[in-house]
VOVONU-113387 format. One record per residue (C-alpha): residue number from 1; z, y, x; residue in one letter. Coordinates in Angstrom, 1 decimal. Layout:
REM residues N
resi,z,y,x,resn
NUM,Z,Y,X,A
...
REM end
This chain:
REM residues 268
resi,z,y,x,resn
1,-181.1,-26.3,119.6,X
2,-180.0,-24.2,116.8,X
3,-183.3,-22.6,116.2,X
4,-185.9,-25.2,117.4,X
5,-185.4,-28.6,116.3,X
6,-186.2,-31.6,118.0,X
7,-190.2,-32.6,117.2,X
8,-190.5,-34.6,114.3,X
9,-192.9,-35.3,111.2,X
10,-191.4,-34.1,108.5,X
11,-191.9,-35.8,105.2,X
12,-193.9,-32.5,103.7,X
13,-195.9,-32.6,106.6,X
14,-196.9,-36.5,106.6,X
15,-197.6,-36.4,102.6,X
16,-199.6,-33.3,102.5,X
17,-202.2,-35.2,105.7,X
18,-202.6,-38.2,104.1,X
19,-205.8,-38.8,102.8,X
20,-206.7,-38.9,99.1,X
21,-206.9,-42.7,97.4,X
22,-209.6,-43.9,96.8,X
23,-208.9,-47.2,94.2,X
24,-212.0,-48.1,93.5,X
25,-211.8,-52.6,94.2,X
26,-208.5,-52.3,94.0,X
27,-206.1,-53.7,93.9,X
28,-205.2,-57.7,94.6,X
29,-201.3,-58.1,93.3,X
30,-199.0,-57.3,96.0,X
31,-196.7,-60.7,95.1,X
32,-198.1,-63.2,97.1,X
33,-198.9,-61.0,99.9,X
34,-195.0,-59.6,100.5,X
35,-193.3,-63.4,99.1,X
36,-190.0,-61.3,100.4,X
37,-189.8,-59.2,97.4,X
38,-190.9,-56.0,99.0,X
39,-192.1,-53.5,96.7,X
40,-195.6,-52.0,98.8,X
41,-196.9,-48.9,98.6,X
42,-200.5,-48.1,98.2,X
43,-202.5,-45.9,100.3,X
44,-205.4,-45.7,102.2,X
45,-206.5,-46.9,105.8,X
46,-209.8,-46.2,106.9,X
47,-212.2,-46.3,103.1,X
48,-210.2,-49.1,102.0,X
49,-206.8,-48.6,100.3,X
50,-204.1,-51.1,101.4,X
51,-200.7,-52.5,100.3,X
52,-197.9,-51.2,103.1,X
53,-194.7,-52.8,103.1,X
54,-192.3,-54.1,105.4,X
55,-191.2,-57.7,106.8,X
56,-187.6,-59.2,106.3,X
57,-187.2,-58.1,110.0,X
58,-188.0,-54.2,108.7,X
59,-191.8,-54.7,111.2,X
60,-194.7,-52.5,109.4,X
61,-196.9,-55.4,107.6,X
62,-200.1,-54.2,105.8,X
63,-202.5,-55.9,103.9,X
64,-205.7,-54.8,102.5,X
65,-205.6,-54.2,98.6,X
66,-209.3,-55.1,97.6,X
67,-209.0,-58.3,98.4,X
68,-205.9,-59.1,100.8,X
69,-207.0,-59.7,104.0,X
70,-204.8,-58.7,107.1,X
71,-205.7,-55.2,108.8,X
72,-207.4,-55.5,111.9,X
73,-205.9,-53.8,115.5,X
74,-205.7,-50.1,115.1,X
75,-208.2,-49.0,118.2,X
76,-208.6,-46.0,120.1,X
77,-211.2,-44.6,118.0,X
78,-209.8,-45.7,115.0,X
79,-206.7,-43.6,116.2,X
80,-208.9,-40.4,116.9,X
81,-210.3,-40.6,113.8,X
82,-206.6,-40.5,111.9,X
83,-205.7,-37.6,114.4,X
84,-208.7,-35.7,113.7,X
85,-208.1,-35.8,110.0,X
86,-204.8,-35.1,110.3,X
87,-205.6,-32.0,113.0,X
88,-208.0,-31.0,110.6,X
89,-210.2,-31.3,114.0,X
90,-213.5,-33.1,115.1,X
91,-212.9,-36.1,117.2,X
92,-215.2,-34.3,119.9,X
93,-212.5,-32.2,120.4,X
94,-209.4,-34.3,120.9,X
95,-208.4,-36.8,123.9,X
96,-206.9,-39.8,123.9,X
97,-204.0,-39.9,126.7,X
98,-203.6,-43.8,126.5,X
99,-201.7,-46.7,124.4,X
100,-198.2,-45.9,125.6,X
101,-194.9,-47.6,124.9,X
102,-192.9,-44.7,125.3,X
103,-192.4,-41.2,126.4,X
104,-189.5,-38.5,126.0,X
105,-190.3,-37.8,122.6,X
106,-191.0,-41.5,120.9,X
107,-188.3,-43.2,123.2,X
108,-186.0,-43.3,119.9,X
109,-185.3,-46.6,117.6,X
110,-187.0,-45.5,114.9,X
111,-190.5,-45.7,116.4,X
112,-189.5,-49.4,117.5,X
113,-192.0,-51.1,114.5,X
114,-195.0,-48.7,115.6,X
115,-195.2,-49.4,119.4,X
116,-197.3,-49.4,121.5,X
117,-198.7,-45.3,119.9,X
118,-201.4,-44.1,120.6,X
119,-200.6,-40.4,122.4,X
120,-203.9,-37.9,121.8,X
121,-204.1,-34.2,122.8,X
122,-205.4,-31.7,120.0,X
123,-206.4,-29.1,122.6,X
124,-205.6,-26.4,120.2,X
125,-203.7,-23.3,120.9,X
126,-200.4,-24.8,120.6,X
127,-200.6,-27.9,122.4,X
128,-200.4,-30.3,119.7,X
129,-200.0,-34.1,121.0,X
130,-199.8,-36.6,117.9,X
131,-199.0,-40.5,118.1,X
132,-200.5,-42.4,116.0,X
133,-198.7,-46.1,115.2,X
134,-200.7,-49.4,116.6,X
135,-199.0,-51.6,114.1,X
136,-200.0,-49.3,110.8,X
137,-202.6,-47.1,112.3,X
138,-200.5,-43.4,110.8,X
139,-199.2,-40.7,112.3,X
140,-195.7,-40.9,113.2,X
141,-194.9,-37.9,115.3,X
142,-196.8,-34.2,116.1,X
143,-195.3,-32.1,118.8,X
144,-196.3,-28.4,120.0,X
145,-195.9,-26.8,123.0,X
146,-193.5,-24.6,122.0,X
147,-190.8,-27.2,120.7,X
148,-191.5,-29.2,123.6,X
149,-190.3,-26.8,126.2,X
150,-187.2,-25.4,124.6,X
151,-186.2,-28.7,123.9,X
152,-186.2,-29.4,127.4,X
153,-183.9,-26.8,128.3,X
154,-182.1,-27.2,125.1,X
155,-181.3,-30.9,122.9,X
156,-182.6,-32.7,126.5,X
157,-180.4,-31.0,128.5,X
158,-177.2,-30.8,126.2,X
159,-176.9,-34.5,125.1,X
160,-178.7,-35.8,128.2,X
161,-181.6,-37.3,126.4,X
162,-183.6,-38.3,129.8,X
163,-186.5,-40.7,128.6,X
164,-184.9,-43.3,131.2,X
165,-181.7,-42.8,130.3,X
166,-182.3,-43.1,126.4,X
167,-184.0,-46.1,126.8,X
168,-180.8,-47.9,128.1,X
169,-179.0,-47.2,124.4,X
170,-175.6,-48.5,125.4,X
171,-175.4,-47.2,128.9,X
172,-175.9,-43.7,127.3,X
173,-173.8,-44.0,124.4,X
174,-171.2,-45.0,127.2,X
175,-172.2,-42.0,129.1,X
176,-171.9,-39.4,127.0,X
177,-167.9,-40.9,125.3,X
178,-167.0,-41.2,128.9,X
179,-168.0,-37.7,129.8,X
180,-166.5,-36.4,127.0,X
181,-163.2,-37.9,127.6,X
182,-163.2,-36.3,131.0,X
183,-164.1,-32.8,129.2,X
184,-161.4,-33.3,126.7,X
185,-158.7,-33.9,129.5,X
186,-159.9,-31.0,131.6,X
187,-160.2,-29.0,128.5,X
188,-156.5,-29.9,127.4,X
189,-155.2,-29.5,131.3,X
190,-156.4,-26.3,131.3,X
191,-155.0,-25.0,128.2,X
192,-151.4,-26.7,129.3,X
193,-151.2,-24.9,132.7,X
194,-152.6,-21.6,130.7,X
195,-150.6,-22.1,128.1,X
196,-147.3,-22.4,131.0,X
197,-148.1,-19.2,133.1,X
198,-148.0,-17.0,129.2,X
199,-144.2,-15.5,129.0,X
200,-144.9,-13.6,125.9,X
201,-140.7,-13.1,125.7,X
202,-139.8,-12.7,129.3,X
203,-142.3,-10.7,130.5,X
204,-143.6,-10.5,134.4,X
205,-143.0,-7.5,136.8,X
206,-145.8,-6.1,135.8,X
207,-144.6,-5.7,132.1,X
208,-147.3,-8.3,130.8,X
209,-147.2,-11.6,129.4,X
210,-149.8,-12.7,132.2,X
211,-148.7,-12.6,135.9,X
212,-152.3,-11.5,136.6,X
213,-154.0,-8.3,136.6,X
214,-157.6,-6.7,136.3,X
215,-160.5,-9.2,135.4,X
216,-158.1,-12.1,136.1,X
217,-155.3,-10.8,133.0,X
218,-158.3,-10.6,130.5,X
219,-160.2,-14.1,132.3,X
220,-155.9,-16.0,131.3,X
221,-156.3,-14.7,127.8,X
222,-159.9,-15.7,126.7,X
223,-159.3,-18.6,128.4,X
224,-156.2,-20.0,126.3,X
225,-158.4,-18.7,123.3,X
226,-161.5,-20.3,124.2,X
227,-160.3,-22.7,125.3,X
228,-158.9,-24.4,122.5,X
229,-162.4,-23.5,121.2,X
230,-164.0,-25.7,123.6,X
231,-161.5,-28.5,123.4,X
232,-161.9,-29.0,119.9,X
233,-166.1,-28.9,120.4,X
234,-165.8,-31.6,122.9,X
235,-163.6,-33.7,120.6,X
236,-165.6,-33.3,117.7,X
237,-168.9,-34.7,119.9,X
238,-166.7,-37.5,121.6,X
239,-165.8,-38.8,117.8,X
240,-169.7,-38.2,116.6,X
241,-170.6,-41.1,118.9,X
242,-168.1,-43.5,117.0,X
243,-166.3,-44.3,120.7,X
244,-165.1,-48.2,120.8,X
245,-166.4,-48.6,116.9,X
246,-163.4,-46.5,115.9,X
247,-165.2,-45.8,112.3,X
248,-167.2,-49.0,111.8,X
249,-168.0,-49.8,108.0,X
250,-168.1,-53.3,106.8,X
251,-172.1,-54.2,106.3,X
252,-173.1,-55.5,102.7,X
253,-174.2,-58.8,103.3,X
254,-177.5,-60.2,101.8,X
255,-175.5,-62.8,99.0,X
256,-173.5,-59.3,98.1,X
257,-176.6,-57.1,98.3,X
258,-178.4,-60.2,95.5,X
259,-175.0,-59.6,93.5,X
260,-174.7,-55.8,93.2,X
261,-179.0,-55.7,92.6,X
262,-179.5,-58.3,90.1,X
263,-182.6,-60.2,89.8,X
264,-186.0,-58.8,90.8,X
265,-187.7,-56.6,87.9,X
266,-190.8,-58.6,87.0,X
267,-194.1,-57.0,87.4,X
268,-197.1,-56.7,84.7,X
REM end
Protein backbone atom coordinates (compact mmCIF):
# COMPACT_ATOMS: atom_id res chain seq x y z
CA UNK A 1 0.00 0.00 0.00
CA UNK A 2 2.72 2.22 0.93
CA UNK A 3 4.91 1.39 -1.97
CA UNK A 4 2.41 0.48 -4.74
CA UNK A 5 -0.47 2.66 -5.27
CA UNK A 6 -3.73 1.85 -6.38
CA UNK A 7 -3.82 1.83 -10.49
CA UNK A 8 -4.59 5.06 -11.74
CA UNK A 9 -3.81 7.48 -14.78
CA UNK A 10 -2.04 9.99 -13.67
CA UNK A 11 -2.39 13.50 -15.08
CA UNK A 12 1.51 13.34 -16.59
CA UNK A 13 0.63 10.14 -17.97
CA UNK A 14 -2.78 11.14 -19.82
CA UNK A 15 -1.17 14.56 -21.22
CA UNK A 16 1.93 13.19 -22.50
CA UNK A 17 -0.57 10.27 -24.77
CA UNK A 18 -2.78 12.48 -26.10
CA UNK A 19 -2.39 13.06 -29.55
CA UNK A 20 -1.09 16.30 -31.08
CA UNK A 21 -3.98 18.98 -32.40
CA UNK A 22 -4.54 19.20 -35.40
CA UNK A 23 -6.80 22.78 -35.89
CA UNK A 24 -6.95 22.94 -39.21
CA UNK A 25 -11.34 23.74 -39.79
CA UNK A 26 -11.51 24.64 -36.65
CA UNK A 27 -13.02 25.80 -34.64
CA UNK A 28 -17.15 26.62 -34.59
CA UNK A 29 -17.60 28.92 -31.09
CA UNK A 30 -18.12 26.75 -28.20
CA UNK A 31 -21.28 29.13 -26.91
CA UNK A 32 -24.13 27.76 -28.41
CA UNK A 33 -22.87 24.33 -28.19
CA UNK A 34 -22.39 24.32 -24.09
CA UNK A 35 -25.69 27.14 -23.48
CA UNK A 36 -24.66 26.15 -19.60
CA UNK A 37 -21.57 28.33 -19.58
CA UNK A 38 -19.05 25.54 -19.63
CA UNK A 39 -15.80 26.61 -20.71
CA UNK A 40 -14.66 23.37 -23.32
CA UNK A 41 -11.52 22.23 -23.92
CA UNK A 42 -10.13 21.48 -27.33
CA UNK A 43 -8.55 18.37 -28.32
CA UNK A 44 -8.68 15.85 -30.70
CA UNK A 45 -10.87 12.69 -31.36
CA UNK A 46 -10.07 10.63 -34.13
CA UNK A 47 -8.54 13.49 -37.15
CA UNK A 48 -11.00 15.92 -36.08
CA UNK A 49 -10.51 18.15 -33.05
CA UNK A 50 -13.58 18.60 -30.77
CA UNK A 51 -14.93 20.87 -28.01
CA UNK A 52 -15.13 18.58 -24.52
CA UNK A 53 -17.06 19.88 -21.82
CA UNK A 54 -19.33 18.75 -19.34
CA UNK A 55 -23.31 18.86 -18.79
CA UNK A 56 -25.02 20.62 -15.79
CA UNK A 57 -25.35 17.02 -14.45
CA UNK A 58 -21.17 16.88 -14.68
CA UNK A 59 -22.01 13.71 -17.95
CA UNK A 60 -18.90 14.02 -20.58
CA UNK A 61 -20.67 15.97 -23.57
CA UNK A 62 -18.54 16.53 -26.76
CA UNK A 63 -19.04 18.20 -29.79
CA UNK A 64 -17.08 18.34 -32.93
CA UNK A 65 -15.24 21.76 -33.38
CA UNK A 66 -15.21 22.06 -37.31
CA UNK A 67 -18.49 22.33 -37.59
CA UNK A 68 -20.51 21.16 -34.31
CA UNK A 69 -22.00 18.11 -34.86
CA UNK A 70 -22.46 15.55 -32.04
CA UNK A 71 -19.73 12.70 -31.81
CA UNK A 72 -20.78 9.44 -32.93
CA UNK A 73 -20.70 6.01 -30.41
CA UNK A 74 -17.16 5.25 -29.52
CA UNK A 75 -16.89 1.52 -31.09
CA UNK A 76 -14.69 -1.27 -30.44
CA UNK A 77 -12.31 -0.42 -33.07
CA UNK A 78 -12.51 2.98 -32.58
CA UNK A 79 -11.31 2.06 -28.91
CA UNK A 80 -8.31 -0.10 -30.17
CA UNK A 81 -7.27 2.44 -32.11
CA UNK A 82 -7.00 5.10 -28.99
CA UNK A 83 -5.33 2.13 -26.95
CA UNK A 84 -2.94 1.39 -29.56
CA UNK A 85 -1.75 5.01 -29.71
CA UNK A 86 -1.67 5.33 -26.41
CA UNK A 87 0.32 1.72 -25.98
CA UNK A 88 2.46 2.96 -28.51
CA UNK A 89 1.31 -0.61 -30.01
CA UNK A 90 -0.28 -1.83 -33.37
CA UNK A 91 -3.87 -2.72 -33.06
CA UNK A 92 -2.90 -6.35 -34.40
CA UNK A 93 -1.52 -6.78 -31.20
CA UNK A 94 -4.01 -5.77 -28.60
CA UNK A 95 -7.51 -7.53 -27.62
CA UNK A 96 -10.51 -6.24 -26.84
CA UNK A 97 -11.97 -8.06 -23.55
CA UNK A 98 -15.58 -6.60 -24.04
CA UNK A 99 -17.77 -3.27 -23.24
CA UNK A 100 -17.92 -3.74 -19.46
CA UNK A 101 -19.69 -1.76 -16.77
CA UNK A 102 -17.45 -2.56 -14.16
CA UNK A 103 -14.68 -4.47 -12.79
CA UNK A 104 -12.44 -4.28 -9.43
CA UNK A 105 -10.43 -1.53 -10.75
CA UNK A 106 -13.20 1.01 -12.48
CA UNK A 107 -15.95 0.10 -9.81
CA UNK A 108 -15.19 3.70 -8.29
CA UNK A 109 -17.56 7.04 -8.74
CA UNK A 110 -15.44 8.74 -10.69
CA UNK A 111 -15.59 6.57 -13.72
CA UNK A 112 -19.56 6.88 -13.37
CA UNK A 113 -19.74 9.59 -16.70
CA UNK A 114 -17.54 7.07 -18.89
CA UNK A 115 -19.42 3.72 -18.47
CA UNK A 116 -19.86 1.25 -20.15
CA UNK A 117 -15.32 1.12 -20.83
CA UNK A 118 -14.14 -0.49 -23.06
CA UNK A 119 -11.38 -3.09 -21.20
CA UNK A 120 -8.44 -4.13 -23.92
CA UNK A 121 -5.35 -6.28 -23.11
CA UNK A 122 -1.88 -4.75 -24.37
CA UNK A 123 -0.17 -8.24 -24.28
CA UNK A 124 3.03 -6.65 -23.43
CA UNK A 125 5.39 -7.77 -20.79
CA UNK A 126 3.66 -6.18 -17.98
CA UNK A 127 0.22 -6.94 -18.55
CA UNK A 128 -1.11 -3.65 -19.35
CA UNK A 129 -5.12 -3.57 -19.50
CA UNK A 130 -6.41 0.08 -20.44
CA UNK A 131 -10.19 1.23 -20.47
CA UNK A 132 -11.09 3.38 -22.71
CA UNK A 133 -14.40 5.70 -21.97
CA UNK A 134 -17.68 4.98 -24.31
CA UNK A 135 -19.14 8.36 -23.66
CA UNK A 136 -15.71 10.44 -24.68
CA UNK A 137 -13.83 7.69 -26.41
CA UNK A 138 -10.13 8.48 -23.88
CA UNK A 139 -8.40 6.60 -21.78
CA UNK A 140 -9.35 6.72 -18.34
CA UNK A 141 -7.41 4.02 -16.51
CA UNK A 142 -3.95 1.76 -17.37
CA UNK A 143 -3.16 -1.03 -15.05
CA UNK A 144 -0.02 -3.51 -14.93
CA UNK A 145 0.30 -6.69 -13.67
CA UNK A 146 2.43 -5.80 -11.10
CA UNK A 147 0.11 -3.23 -9.31
CA UNK A 148 -2.70 -5.45 -9.87
CA UNK A 149 -1.55 -8.22 -7.72
CA UNK A 150 -0.07 -6.40 -4.73
CA UNK A 151 -3.10 -4.48 -4.60
CA UNK A 152 -4.92 -7.54 -4.11
CA UNK A 153 -3.14 -8.55 -1.18
CA UNK A 154 -2.71 -5.02 -0.10
CA UNK A 155 -5.40 -1.74 -0.57
CA UNK A 156 -8.19 -4.78 -1.51
CA UNK A 157 -7.63 -6.59 1.35
CA UNK A 158 -7.03 -3.76 4.04
CA UNK A 159 -10.16 -1.48 3.27
CA UNK A 160 -12.17 -4.36 1.87
CA UNK A 161 -12.55 -3.01 -1.61
CA UNK A 162 -14.38 -6.37 -3.07
CA UNK A 163 -15.78 -5.26 -6.57
CA UNK A 164 -19.34 -6.37 -5.13
CA UNK A 165 -18.92 -4.90 -2.11
CA UNK A 166 -17.79 -1.44 -3.47
CA UNK A 167 -20.56 -1.30 -5.66
CA UNK A 168 -23.11 -1.09 -2.76
CA UNK A 169 -21.37 2.46 -1.57
CA UNK A 170 -23.36 2.86 1.59
CA UNK A 171 -23.46 -0.73 2.79
CA UNK A 172 -19.56 -0.43 2.71
CA UNK A 173 -19.20 2.80 4.09
CA UNK A 174 -21.45 1.20 6.95
CA UNK A 175 -19.10 -1.72 6.99
CA UNK A 176 -16.04 -0.46 7.43
CA UNK A 177 -17.36 2.49 10.58
CA UNK A 178 -19.07 -0.46 12.04
CA UNK A 179 -15.98 -2.63 12.08
CA UNK A 180 -13.99 -0.05 13.18
CA UNK A 181 -16.04 0.61 16.17
CA UNK A 182 -15.70 -2.94 17.11
CA UNK A 183 -11.77 -2.59 16.74
CA UNK A 184 -11.68 0.53 18.72
CA UNK A 185 -13.67 -1.23 21.75
CA UNK A 186 -11.46 -4.34 21.55
CA UNK A 187 -8.49 -2.16 21.08
CA UNK A 188 -9.48 0.03 24.24
CA UNK A 189 -10.71 -3.34 26.36
CA UNK A 190 -7.50 -4.58 25.88
CA UNK A 191 -5.46 -1.85 26.94
CA UNK A 192 -7.92 -1.37 30.17
CA UNK A 193 -7.45 -5.02 31.36
CA UNK A 194 -3.53 -4.58 30.36
CA UNK A 195 -3.33 -1.52 31.78
CA UNK A 196 -5.04 -3.28 35.41
CA UNK A 197 -2.76 -6.32 35.71
CA UNK A 198 0.70 -3.48 35.52
CA UNK A 199 1.57 -2.82 39.41
CA UNK A 200 4.52 -0.69 38.64
CA UNK A 201 4.48 0.38 42.66
CA UNK A 202 3.47 -2.83 44.35
CA UNK A 203 5.25 -5.14 42.58
CA UNK A 204 4.29 -9.12 42.11
CA UNK A 205 6.16 -12.06 43.81
CA UNK A 206 8.21 -12.31 41.16
CA UNK A 207 9.64 -8.76 41.69
CA UNK A 208 8.10 -7.39 38.34
CA UNK A 209 5.45 -5.09 37.42
CA UNK A 210 3.90 -7.94 35.31
CA UNK A 211 2.47 -11.12 37.04
CA UNK A 212 3.81 -13.02 33.95
CA UNK A 213 7.02 -14.48 33.00
CA UNK A 214 9.09 -15.55 29.90
CA UNK A 215 7.42 -14.68 26.41
CA UNK A 216 4.24 -13.78 28.20
CA UNK A 217 6.10 -10.71 30.57
CA UNK A 218 7.58 -9.15 27.27
CA UNK A 219 3.99 -10.19 25.03
CA UNK A 220 1.99 -7.65 28.51
CA UNK A 221 4.43 -4.92 27.77
CA UNK A 222 4.41 -4.56 23.88
CA UNK A 223 1.01 -5.00 24.19
CA UNK A 224 0.07 -1.89 26.50
CA UNK A 225 2.61 -0.13 24.05
CA UNK A 226 1.24 -1.27 20.89
CA UNK A 227 -1.62 -1.18 21.79
CA UNK A 228 -2.34 2.29 22.23
CA UNK A 229 -0.56 2.29 18.79
CA UNK A 230 -3.26 0.34 17.29
CA UNK A 231 -6.14 2.03 19.05
CA UNK A 232 -5.30 5.32 17.87
CA UNK A 233 -4.79 3.73 13.94
CA UNK A 234 -8.26 2.40 14.19
CA UNK A 235 -9.64 5.66 15.35
CA UNK A 236 -8.01 7.75 12.96
CA UNK A 237 -9.64 5.31 10.00
CA UNK A 238 -13.10 5.19 11.81
CA UNK A 239 -13.09 9.27 11.66
CA UNK A 240 -11.62 9.21 7.81
CA UNK A 241 -14.99 7.80 6.79
CA UNK A 242 -16.94 10.90 8.30
CA UNK A 243 -19.16 8.19 10.53
CA UNK A 244 -22.97 9.64 10.89
CA UNK A 245 -21.83 12.92 8.79
CA UNK A 246 -20.00 13.99 11.95
CA UNK A 247 -17.75 16.63 9.65
CA UNK A 248 -20.29 17.52 7.02
CA UNK A 249 -19.67 21.09 5.33
CA UNK A 250 -22.48 23.24 4.23
CA UNK A 251 -22.57 23.07 0.16
CA UNK A 252 -22.35 26.46 -1.81
CA UNK A 253 -25.49 26.65 -3.38
CA UNK A 254 -25.82 27.59 -7.20
CA UNK A 255 -27.51 31.46 -6.33
CA UNK A 256 -24.21 31.79 -3.78
CA UNK A 257 -21.84 30.12 -6.29
CA UNK A 258 -23.48 33.17 -9.24
CA UNK A 259 -22.66 35.73 -6.19
CA UNK A 260 -19.14 34.86 -5.18
CA UNK A 261 -18.24 34.31 -9.37
CA UNK A 262 -19.70 37.33 -10.90
CA UNK A 263 -20.97 37.41 -14.27
CA UNK A 264 -19.48 35.19 -17.12
CA UNK A 265 -16.24 36.81 -18.76
CA UNK A 266 -17.30 37.43 -22.39
CA UNK A 267 -15.51 35.69 -25.11
CA UNK A 268 -13.88 37.37 -28.43
Amino acid sequence: MMYVPRPVLTEVERLERLPQLVAENCCVAFEPLFPDGVVPALRMHGERPVWAGTDAQGQPRLRYADDGSALPDVSAGYALTVAARFAAASEQALTHQGLIHDDQWTVYRRFHPHRPLHKIAVNDAAGTELYVSSQTGEVVLATRRFERGWNWVGSVLHWLYFTDLRRQGAVWAQLIIWLSVAGCLLALSGLIVGTLRLRPRRRYKNGTMTPYSGLMRWHHYSGALFGVITLTWIFSGLLSMNPWGLFERARVGDDERALLSGPPTPHP
